[in-house]
N, C-alpha and C positions, 0 to 999 in steps of 0.2 A: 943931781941938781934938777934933771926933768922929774923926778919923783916927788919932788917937793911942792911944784906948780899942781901937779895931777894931786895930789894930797890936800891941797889950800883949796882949791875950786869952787865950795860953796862961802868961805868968808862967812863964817860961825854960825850955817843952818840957812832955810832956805826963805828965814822969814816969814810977814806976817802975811802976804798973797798966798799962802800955802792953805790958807782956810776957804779960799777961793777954788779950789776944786771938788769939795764936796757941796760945798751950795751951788757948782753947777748942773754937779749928776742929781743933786735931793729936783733943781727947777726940773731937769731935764725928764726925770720921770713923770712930777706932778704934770706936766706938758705933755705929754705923750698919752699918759694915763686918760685925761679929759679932751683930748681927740678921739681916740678910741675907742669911749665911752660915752662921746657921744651921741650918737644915733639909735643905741640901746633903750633908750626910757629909762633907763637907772637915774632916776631923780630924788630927791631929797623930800622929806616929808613937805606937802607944805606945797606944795608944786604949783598945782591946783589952782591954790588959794591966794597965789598973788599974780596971777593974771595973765600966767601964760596956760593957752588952751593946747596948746598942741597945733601942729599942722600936718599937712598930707605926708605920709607916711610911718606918721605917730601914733598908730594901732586904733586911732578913731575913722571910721569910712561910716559915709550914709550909708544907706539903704538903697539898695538901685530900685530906680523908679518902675511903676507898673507899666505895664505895656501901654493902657490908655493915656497913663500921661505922657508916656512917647511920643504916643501916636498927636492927642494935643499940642504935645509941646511944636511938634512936626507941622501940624495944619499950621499955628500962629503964626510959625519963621515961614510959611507960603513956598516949605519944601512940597508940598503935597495941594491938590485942590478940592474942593467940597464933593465931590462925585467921588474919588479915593477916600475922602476921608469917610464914608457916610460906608463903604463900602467894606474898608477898614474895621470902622467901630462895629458893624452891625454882626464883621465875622468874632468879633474879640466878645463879643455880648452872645453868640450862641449857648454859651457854655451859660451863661447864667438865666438864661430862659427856662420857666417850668415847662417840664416835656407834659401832652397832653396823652394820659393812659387810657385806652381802648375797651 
C-alpha cells in the first residue's frame, strides 16, 4: 500500500513549470557572464559611435601635465607665492636656456 503512494508522486510528470529551470540557469549565466565582463572593454562594435566615451579606468588617461603647468596651475590656486613661483619657473627653464660656448 505505501509503495503505491511512493509510485504515484508526480500525478503524470512534472508538468509544464519544468521548462522553468532551464530559463533560469540559460538568465543566470547571461547575468553573470555581463557582470564579469564588465569592466574589461569587451564591447561591441559600434561602442564608440553611440556616445559612450569611456570613463576613468577605461584604458583612456590624459597625459600628465608638464611640470610648468603644475607649477602654474599651483601659483593660480595661491598654494605657492610670486617669489616661489618666479623661483620655481626660472629653475624648470634652466634646462631650456642656450648655454653660452667659450
Amino acid at each position: 500500500m505505501h509503495t503505491m503512494f511512493l509510485a504515484d508522486g508526480w500525478h503524470g510528470g512534472p508538468g509544464p513549470w519544468i521548462l522553468l529551470v532551464p530559463l533560469f540557469w540559460i538568465s543566470a549565466f547571461v547575468f553573470l557572464r555581463r557582470v564579469v565582463l564588465r569592466g574589461r572593454g569587451r564591447r561591441g562594435p559600434g561602442f564608440e559611435s553611440r556616445g559612450f566615451q569611456g570613463g576613468p579606468g577605461l584604458g583612456r588617461q590624459e597625459p600628465a601635465p608638464s611640470p610648468i603647468d603644475t607649477l602654474n596651475r599651483r601659483y593660480a590656486e595661491g598654494l605657492i607665492d610670486e617669489i616661489e613661483y618666479r623661483e620655481r619657473y626660472d629653475l624648470l627653464n634652466v634646462g631650456d636656456a642656450p648655454t653660452a660656448s667659450r
